[in-house]
N, CA, C and O of each residue as an XYZ file, in Angstrom:
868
protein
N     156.173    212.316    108.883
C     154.765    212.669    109.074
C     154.532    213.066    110.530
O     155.128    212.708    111.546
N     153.560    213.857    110.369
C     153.203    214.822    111.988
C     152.660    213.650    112.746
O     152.119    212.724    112.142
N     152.781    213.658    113.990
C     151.778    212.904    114.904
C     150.179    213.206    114.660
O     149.383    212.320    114.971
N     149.732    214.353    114.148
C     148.837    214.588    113.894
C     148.101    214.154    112.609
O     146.931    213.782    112.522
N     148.966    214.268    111.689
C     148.882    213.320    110.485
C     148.420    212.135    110.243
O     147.669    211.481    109.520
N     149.482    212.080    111.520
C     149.249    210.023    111.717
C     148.067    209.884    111.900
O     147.296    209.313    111.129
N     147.785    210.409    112.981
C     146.448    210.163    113.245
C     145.375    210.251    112.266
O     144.568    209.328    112.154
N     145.312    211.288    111.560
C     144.143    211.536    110.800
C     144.310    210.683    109.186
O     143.448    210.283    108.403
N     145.371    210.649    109.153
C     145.691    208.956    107.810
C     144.896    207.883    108.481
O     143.963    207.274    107.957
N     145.511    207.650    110.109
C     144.898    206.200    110.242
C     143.247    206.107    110.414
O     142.602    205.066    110.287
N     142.699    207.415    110.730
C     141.264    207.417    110.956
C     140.631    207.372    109.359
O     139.577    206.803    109.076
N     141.185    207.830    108.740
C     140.855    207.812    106.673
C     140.959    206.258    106.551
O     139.997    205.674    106.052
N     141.942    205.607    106.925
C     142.015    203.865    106.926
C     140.684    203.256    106.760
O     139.967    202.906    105.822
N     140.618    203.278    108.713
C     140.003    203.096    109.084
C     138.541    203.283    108.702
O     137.880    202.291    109.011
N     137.957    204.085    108.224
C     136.774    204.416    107.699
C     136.950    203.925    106.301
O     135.946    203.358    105.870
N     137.860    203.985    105.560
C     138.107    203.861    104.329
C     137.316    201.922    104.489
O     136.349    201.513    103.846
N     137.891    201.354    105.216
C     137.739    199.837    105.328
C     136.512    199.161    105.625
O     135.884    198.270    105.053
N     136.278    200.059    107.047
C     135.006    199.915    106.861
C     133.962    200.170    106.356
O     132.999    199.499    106.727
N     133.783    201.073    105.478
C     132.580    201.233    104.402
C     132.961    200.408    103.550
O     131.927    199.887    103.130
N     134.103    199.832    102.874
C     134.245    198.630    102.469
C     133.577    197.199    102.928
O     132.774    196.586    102.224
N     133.991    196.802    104.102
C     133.101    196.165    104.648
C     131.950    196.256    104.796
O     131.276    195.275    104.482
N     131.389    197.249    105.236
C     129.838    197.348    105.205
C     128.977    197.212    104.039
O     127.755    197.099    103.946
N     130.243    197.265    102.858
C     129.396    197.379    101.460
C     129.087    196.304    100.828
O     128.217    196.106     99.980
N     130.478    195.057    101.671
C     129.866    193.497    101.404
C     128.796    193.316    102.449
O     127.888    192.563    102.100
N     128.722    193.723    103.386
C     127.887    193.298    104.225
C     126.439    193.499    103.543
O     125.639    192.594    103.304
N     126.291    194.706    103.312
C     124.796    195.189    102.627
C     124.763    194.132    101.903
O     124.258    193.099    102.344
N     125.431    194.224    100.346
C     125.647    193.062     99.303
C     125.329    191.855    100.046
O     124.249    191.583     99.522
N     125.483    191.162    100.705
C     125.696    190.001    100.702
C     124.278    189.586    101.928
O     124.167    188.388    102.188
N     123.445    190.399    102.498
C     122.454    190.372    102.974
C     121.592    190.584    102.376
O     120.575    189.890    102.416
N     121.785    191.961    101.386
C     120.540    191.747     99.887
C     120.496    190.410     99.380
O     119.566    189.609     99.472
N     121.687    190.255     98.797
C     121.888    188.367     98.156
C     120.802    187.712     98.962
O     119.782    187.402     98.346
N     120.881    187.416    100.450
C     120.396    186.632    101.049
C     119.107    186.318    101.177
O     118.581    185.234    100.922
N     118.510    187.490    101.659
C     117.284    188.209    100.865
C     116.767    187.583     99.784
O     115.729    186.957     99.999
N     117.312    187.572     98.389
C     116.868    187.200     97.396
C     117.094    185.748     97.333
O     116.177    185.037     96.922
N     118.308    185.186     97.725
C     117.539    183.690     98.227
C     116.838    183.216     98.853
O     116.743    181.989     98.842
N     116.111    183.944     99.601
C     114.443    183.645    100.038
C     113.676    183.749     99.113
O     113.005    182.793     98.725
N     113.617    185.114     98.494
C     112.466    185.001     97.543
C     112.340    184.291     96.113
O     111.576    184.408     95.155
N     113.593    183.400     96.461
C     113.881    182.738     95.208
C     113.172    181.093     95.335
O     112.547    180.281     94.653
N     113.967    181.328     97.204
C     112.960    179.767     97.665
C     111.248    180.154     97.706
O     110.400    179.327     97.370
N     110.990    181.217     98.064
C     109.360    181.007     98.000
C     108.909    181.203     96.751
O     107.718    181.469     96.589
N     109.560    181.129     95.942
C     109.215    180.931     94.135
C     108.756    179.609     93.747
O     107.872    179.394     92.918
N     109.422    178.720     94.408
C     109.590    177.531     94.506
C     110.943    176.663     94.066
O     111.005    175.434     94.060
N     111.886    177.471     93.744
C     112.969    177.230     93.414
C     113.808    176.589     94.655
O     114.231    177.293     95.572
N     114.033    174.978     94.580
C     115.194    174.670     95.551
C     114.089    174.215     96.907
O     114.657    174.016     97.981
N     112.825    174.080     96.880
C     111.619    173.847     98.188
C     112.187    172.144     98.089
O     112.711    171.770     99.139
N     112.150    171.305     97.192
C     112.408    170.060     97.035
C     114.311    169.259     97.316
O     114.572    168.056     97.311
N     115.260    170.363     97.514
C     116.225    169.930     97.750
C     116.419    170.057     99.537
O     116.039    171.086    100.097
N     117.047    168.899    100.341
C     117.368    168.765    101.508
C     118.133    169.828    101.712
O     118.761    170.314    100.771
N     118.197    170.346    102.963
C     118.232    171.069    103.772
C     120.477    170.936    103.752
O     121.227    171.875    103.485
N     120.744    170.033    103.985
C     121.642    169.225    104.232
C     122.644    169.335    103.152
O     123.855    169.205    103.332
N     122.030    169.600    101.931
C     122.650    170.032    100.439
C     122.672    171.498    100.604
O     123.740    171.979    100.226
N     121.857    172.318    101.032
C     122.252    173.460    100.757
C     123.339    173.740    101.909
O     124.323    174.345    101.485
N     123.357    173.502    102.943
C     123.914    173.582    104.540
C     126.284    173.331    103.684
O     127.206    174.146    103.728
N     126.238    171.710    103.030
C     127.332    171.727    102.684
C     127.984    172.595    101.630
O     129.157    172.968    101.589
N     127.198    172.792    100.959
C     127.450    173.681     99.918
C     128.026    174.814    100.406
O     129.153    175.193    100.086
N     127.199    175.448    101.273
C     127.588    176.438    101.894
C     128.764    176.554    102.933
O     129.336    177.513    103.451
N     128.886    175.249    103.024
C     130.746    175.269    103.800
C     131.901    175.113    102.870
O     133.047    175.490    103.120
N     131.512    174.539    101.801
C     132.596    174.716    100.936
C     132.873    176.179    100.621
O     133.974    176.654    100.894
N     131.882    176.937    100.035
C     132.072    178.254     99.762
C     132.613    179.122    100.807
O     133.111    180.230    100.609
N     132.540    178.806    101.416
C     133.217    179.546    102.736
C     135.039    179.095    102.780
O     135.884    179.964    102.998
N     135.340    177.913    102.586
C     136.283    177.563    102.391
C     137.034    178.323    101.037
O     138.024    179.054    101.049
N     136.388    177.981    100.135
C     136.855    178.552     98.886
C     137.054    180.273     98.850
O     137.970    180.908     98.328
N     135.890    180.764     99.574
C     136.286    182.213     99.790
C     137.852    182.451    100.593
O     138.768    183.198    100.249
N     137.779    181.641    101.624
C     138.870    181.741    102.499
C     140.296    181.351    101.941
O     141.253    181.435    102.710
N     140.458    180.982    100.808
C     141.266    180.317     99.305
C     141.811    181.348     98.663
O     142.966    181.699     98.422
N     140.302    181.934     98.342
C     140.595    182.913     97.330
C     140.930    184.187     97.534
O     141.446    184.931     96.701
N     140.667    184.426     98.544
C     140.667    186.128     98.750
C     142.161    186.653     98.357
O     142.190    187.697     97.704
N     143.420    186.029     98.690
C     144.307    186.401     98.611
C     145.252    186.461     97.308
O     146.206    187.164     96.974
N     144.478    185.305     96.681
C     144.467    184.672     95.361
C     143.788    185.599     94.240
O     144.378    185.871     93.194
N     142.717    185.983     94.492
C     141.828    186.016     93.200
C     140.789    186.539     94.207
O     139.998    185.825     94.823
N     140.899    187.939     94.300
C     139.889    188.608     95.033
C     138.812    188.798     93.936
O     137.845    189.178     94.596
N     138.443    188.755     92.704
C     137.356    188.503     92.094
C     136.487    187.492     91.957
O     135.270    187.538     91.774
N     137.307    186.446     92.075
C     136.971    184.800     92.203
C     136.192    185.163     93.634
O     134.985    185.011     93.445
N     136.462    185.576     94.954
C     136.560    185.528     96.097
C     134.994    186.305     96.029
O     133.954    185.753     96.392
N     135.068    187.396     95.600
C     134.051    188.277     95.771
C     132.611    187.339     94.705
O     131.470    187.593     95.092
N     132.695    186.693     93.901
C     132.000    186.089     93.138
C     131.426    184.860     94.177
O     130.221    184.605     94.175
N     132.189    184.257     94.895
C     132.030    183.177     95.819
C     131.075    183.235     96.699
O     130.237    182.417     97.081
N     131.479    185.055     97.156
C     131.016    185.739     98.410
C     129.208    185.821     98.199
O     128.260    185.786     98.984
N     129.328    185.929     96.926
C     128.126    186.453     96.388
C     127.203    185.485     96.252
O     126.034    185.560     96.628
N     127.908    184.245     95.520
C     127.145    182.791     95.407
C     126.666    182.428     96.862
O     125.452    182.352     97.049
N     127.542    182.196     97.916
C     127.296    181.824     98.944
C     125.999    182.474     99.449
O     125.015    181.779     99.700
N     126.001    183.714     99.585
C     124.878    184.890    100.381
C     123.474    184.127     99.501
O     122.454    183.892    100.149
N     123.514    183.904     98.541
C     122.357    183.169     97.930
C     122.272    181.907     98.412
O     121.179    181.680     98.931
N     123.185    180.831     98.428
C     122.638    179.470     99.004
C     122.326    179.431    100.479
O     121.739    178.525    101.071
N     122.927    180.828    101.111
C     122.768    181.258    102.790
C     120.919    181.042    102.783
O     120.123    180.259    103.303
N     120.849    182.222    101.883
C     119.258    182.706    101.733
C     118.428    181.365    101.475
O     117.363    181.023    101.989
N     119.220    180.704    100.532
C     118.020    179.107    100.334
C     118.318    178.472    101.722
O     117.505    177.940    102.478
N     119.151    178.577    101.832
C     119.455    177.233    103.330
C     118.362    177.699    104.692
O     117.939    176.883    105.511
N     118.094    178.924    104.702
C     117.259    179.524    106.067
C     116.029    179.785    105.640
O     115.172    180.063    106.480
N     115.748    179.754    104.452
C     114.262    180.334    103.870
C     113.428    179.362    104.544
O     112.525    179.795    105.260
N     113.594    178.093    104.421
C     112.483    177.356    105.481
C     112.571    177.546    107.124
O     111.677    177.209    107.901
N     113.277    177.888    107.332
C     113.149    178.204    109.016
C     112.459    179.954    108.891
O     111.671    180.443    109.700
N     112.875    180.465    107.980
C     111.960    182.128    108.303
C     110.849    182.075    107.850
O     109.910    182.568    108.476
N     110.674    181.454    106.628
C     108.956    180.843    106.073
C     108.061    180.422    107.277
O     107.001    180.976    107.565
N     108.688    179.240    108.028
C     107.946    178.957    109.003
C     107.403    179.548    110.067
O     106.303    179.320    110.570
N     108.748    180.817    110.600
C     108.094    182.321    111.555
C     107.284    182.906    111.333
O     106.557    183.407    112.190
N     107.149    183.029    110.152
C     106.189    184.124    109.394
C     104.933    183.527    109.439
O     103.996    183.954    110.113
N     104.902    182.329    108.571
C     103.715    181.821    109.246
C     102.677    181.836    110.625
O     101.476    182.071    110.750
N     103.985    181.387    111.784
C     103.032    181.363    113.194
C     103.312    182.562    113.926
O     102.610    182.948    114.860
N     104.148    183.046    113.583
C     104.656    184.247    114.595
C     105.745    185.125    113.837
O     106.968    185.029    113.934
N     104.716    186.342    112.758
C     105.714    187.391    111.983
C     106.102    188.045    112.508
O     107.128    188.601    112.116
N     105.504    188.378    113.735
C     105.912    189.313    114.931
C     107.593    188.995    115.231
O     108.263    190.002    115.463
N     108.091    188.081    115.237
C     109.236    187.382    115.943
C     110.221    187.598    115.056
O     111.340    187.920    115.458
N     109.910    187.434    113.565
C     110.883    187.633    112.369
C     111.150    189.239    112.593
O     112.319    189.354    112.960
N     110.542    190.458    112.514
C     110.666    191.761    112.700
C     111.330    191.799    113.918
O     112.413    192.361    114.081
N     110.598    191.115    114.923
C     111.786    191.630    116.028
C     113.467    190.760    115.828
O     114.642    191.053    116.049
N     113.041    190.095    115.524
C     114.691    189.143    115.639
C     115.836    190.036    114.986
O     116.975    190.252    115.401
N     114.855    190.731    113.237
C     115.680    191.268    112.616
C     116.032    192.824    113.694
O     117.137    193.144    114.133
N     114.916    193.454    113.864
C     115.951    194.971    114.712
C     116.620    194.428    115.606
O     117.840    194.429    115.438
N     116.350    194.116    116.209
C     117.278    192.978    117.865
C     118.984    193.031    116.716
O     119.877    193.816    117.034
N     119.137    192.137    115.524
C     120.049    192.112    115.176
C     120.857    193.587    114.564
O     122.067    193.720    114.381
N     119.995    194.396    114.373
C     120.498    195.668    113.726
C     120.601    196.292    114.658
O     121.609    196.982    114.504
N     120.137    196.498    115.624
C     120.290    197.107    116.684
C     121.224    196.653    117.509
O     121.456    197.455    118.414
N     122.034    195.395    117.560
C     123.326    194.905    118.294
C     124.470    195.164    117.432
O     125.468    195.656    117.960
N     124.478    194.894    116.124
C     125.140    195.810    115.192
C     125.710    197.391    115.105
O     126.817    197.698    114.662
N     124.925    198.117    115.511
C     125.076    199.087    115.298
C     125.481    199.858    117.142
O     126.132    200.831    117.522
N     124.860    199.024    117.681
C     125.853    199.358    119.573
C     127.218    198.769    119.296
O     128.191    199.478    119.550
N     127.418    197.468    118.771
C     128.859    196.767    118.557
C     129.439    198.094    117.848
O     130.206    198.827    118.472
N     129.043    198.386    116.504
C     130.144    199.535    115.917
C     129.859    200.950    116.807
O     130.864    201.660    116.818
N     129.120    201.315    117.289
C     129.505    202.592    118.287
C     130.720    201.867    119.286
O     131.879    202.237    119.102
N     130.536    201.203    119.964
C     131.697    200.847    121.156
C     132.532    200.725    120.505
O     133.467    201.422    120.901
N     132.841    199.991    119.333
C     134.070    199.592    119.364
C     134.915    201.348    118.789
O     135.985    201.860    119.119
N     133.776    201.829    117.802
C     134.916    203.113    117.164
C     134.642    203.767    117.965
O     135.349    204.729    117.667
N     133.936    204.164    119.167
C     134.190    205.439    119.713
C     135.017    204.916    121.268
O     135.209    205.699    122.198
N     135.309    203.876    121.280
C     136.422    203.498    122.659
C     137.799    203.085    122.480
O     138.163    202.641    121.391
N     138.446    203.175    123.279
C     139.628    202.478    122.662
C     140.298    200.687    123.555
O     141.371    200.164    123.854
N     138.977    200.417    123.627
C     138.977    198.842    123.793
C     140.111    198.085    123.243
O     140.408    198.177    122.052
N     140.613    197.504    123.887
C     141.325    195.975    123.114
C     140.923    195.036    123.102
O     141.164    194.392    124.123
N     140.220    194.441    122.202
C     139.733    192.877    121.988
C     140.916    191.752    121.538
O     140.743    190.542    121.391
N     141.813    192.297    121.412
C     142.758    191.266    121.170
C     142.571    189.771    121.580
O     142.458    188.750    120.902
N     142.578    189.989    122.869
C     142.196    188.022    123.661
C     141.237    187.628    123.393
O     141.032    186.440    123.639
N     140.130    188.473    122.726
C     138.628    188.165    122.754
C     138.418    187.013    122.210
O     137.382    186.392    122.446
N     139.246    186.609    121.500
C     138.913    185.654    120.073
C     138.833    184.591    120.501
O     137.743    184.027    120.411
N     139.997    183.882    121.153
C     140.607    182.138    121.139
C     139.429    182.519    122.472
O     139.006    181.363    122.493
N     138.776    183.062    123.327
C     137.455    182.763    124.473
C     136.424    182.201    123.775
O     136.054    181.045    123.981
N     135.900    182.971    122.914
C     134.447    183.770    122.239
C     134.778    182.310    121.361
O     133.978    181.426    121.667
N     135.982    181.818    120.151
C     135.681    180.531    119.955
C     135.743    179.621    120.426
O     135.134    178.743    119.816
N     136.303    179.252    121.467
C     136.063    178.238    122.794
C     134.572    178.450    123.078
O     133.833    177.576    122.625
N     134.034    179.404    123.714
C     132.925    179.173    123.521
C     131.642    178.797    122.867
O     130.682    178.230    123.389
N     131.804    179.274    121.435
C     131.146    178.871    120.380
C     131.167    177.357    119.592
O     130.372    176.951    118.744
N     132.789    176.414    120.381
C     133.146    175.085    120.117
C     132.131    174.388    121.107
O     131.611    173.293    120.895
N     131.936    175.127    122.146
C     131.154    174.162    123.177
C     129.835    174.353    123.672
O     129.367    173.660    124.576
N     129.077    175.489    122.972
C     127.715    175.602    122.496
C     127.639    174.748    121.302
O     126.795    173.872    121.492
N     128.148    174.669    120.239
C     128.029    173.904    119.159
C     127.830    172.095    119.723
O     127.012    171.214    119.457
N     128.694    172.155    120.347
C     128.718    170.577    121.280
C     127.531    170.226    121.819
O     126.979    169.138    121.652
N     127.129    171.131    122.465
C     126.417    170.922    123.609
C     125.295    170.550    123.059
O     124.498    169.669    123.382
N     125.307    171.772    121.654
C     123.484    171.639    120.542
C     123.639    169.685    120.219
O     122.919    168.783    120.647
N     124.556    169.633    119.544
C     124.798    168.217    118.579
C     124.814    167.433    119.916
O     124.429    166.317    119.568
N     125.013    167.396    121.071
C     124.909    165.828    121.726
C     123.378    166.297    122.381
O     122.664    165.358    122.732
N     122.893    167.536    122.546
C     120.987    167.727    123.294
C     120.326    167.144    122.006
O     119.304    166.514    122.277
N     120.640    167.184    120.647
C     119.956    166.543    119.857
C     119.895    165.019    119.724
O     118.920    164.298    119.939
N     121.050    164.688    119.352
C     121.242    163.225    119.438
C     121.081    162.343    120.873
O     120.343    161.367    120.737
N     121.621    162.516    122.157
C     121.033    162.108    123.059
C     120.137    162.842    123.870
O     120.072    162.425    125.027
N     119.594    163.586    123.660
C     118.502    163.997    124.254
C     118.620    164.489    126.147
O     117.991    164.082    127.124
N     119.666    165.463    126.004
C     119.974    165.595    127.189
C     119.086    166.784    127.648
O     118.712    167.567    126.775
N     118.558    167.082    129.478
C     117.730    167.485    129.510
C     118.375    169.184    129.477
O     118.480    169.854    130.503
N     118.686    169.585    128.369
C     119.421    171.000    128.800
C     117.996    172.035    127.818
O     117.417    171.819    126.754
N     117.910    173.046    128.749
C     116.757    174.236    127.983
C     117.282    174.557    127.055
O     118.488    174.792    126.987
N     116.126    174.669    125.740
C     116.613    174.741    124.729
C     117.026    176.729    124.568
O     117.949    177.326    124.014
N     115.791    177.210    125.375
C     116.121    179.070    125.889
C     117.254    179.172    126.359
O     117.796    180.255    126.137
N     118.020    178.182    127.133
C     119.245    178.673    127.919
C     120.049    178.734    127.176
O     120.894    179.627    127.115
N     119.888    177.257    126.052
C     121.595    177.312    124.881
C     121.245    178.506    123.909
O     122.109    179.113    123.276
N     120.209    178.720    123.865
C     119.728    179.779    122.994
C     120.234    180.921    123.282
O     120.554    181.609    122.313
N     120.484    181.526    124.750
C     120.646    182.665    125.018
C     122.286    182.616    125.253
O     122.938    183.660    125.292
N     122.891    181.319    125.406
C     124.276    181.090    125.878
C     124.736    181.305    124.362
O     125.094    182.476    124.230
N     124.832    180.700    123.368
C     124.931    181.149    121.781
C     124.709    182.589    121.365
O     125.350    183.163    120.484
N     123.843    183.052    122.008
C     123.217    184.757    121.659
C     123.885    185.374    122.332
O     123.726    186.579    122.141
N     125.098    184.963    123.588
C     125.603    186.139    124.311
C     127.137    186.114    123.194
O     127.713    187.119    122.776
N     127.597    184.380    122.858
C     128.779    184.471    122.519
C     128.920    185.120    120.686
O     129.898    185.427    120.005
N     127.491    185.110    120.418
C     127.277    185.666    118.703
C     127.939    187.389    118.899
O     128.685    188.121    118.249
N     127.180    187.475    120.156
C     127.167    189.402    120.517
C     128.994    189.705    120.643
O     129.604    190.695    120.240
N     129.439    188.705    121.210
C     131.009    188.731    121.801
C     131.586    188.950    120.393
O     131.780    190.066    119.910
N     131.727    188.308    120.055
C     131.964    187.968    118.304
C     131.809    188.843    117.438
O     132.679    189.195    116.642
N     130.348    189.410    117.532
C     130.047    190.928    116.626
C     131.119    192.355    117.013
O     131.703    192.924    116.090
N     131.255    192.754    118.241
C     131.907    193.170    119.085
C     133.603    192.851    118.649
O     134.381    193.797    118.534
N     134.018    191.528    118.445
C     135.219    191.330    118.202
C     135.752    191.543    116.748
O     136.721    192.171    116.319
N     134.656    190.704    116.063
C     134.961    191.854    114.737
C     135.006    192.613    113.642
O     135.530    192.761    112.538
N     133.917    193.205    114.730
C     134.123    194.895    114.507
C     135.485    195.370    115.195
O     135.905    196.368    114.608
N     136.020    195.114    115.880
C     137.425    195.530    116.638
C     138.210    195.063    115.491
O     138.973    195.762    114.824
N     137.930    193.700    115.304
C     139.130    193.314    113.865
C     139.014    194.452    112.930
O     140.111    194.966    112.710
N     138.029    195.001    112.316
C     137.925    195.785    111.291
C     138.867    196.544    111.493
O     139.966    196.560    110.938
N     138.322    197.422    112.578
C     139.150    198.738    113.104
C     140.610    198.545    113.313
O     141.294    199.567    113.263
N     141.081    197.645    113.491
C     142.337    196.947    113.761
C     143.219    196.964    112.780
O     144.407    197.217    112.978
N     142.568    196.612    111.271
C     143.475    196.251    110.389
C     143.705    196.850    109.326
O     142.612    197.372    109.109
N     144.518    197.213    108.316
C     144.762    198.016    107.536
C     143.865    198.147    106.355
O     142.981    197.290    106.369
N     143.824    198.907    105.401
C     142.862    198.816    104.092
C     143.404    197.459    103.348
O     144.490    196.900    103.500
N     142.520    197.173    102.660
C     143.052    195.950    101.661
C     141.854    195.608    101.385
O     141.091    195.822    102.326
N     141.315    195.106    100.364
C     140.476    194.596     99.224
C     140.073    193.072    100.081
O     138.971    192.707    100.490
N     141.461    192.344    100.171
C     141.149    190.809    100.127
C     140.442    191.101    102.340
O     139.401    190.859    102.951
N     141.493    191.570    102.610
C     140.941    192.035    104.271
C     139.080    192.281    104.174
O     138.235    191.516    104.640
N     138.933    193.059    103.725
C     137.194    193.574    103.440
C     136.571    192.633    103.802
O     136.168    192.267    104.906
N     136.476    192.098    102.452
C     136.076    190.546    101.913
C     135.792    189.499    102.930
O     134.633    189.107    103.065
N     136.972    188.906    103.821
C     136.765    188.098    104.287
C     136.263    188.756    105.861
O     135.531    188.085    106.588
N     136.884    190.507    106.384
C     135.641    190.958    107.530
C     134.393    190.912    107.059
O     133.543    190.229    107.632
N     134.190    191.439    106.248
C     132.929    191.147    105.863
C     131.877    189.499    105.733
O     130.652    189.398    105.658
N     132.692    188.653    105.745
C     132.221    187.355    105.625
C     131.655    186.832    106.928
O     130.629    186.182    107.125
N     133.020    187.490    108.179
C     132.669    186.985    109.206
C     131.860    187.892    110.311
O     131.471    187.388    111.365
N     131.639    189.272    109.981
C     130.216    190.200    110.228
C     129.364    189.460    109.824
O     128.487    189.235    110.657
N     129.218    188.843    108.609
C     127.520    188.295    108.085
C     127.527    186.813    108.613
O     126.591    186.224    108.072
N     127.918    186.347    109.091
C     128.127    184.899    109.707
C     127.474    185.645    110.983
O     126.351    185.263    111.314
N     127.993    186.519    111.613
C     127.559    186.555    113.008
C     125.633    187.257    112.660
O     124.662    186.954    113.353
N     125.614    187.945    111.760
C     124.345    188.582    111.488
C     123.618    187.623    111.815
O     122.864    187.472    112.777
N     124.003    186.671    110.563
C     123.097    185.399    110.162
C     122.417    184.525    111.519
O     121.224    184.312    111.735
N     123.434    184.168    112.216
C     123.695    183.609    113.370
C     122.866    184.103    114.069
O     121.819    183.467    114.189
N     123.002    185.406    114.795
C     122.453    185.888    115.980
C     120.750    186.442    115.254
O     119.776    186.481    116.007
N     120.652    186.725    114.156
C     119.418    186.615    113.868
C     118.461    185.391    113.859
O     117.234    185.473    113.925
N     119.280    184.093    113.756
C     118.226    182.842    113.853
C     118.495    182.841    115.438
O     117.404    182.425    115.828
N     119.118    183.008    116.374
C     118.995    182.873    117.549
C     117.866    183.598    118.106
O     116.987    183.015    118.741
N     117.859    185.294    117.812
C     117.180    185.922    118.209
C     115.770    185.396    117.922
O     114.914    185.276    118.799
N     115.577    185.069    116.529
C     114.488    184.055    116.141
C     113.409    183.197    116.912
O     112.217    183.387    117.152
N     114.419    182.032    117.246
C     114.324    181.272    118.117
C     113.874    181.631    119.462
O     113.055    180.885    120.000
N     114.313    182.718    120.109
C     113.561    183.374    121.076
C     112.648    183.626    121.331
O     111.866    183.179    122.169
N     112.573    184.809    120.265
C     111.326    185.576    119.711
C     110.094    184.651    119.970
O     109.171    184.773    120.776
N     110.402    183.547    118.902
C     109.248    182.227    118.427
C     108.980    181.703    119.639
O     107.893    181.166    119.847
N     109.520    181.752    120.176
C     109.417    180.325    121.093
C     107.937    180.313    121.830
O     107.291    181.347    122.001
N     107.604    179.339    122.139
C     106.019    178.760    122.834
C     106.290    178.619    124.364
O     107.283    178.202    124.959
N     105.389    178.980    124.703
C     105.683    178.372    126.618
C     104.726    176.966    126.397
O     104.562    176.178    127.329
């Protein structure tokens, strides 16, 4: 094959994968979607917060099981999950809307709009994110820390600062992968699980942005 070839196979990949991905992504944010409007039905208003939260780590596990296994099983999982996502946050976006809808609209472009700068940089540069990863989760191990001991002992740290320290390492993350995408070959079970961890960061940096948005002086 021509050098030229090469090239233009691997750019067909490449696109090939990611509209794959993007197509769970859509999917699985519609889902989410509709587990809101499933919680403001009243469906699931009476179960703890805490039940939907584990649930939703198993499925994540089980996706991460299956994909390689039983990419139908996997994609079925993918799908369940994006719904208990949607019940698990419907009371924190219910509540924006309430005092401040303004904040829900912006949180959401803020997130589509970091989305869509992450996939310009990454496909139109030829960046290496390779190291990005073992940082960006070091960092995200010790924002996570930092939340769980300011809650439980009540340390005096701004709740805007961890907010924005979480919102820089969500952006790192979106950024990284999307580089994974571009990185890796076509495959079904590959999609699947980029796609899982695009909507993790969506999810994520949209309740952060949230949180911003909302916030009271």
């Amino acid at each position: 094959m021509l050098p030229r070839e090469m090239v233009q196979s691997q750019t067909q990949v490449e696109r090939s994968l990611l509209s794959r991905v993007m197509g769970w992504l859509a999917l699985s944010l519609a889902l989410t979607g509709g587990g809101f409007y499933v919680w403001k039905a009243g469906f699931g208003q009476s179960v703890p917060w805490i039940v939907f939260f584990l649930v939703a780590i198993g499925l994540i596990f089980g996706i991460q099981a299956a994909a390689s296994r039983n990419p139908t099983l996997a994609a079925g999982l993918l799908a369940l999950f994006s719904v208990v996502e949607g019940l698990f946050i419907a009371p924190i976006v219910d509540a924006y809307l309430r005092v401040s809808p303004d904040a829900v609209g912006n949180a959401l472009l803020g997130t589509v709009g970091i989305f869509l700068v992450a996939a310009a940089v990454v496909y139109l540069t030829s960046i290496n994110m390779a190291a990005w990863g073992r940082y960006l989760l070091g960092a995200l191990l010790l924002g996570i820390l930092v939340s769980f001991a300011t809650l439980i002992f009540h340390f005096p740290i701004s709740q805007l600062a961890l907010s924005a320290f979480l919102g820089i390492v969500f952006v790192g993350l979106t950024f990284y992968d999307f580089w994974r995408v571009k990185a890796q070959r076509a495959g079904d079970n590959n999609s699947l699980l980029l796609a899982l961890s695009l909507y993790l960061d969506f999810i994520n940096l949209f309740l952060i942005l949230l949180r911003i948005f909302g916030r009271r002086d």
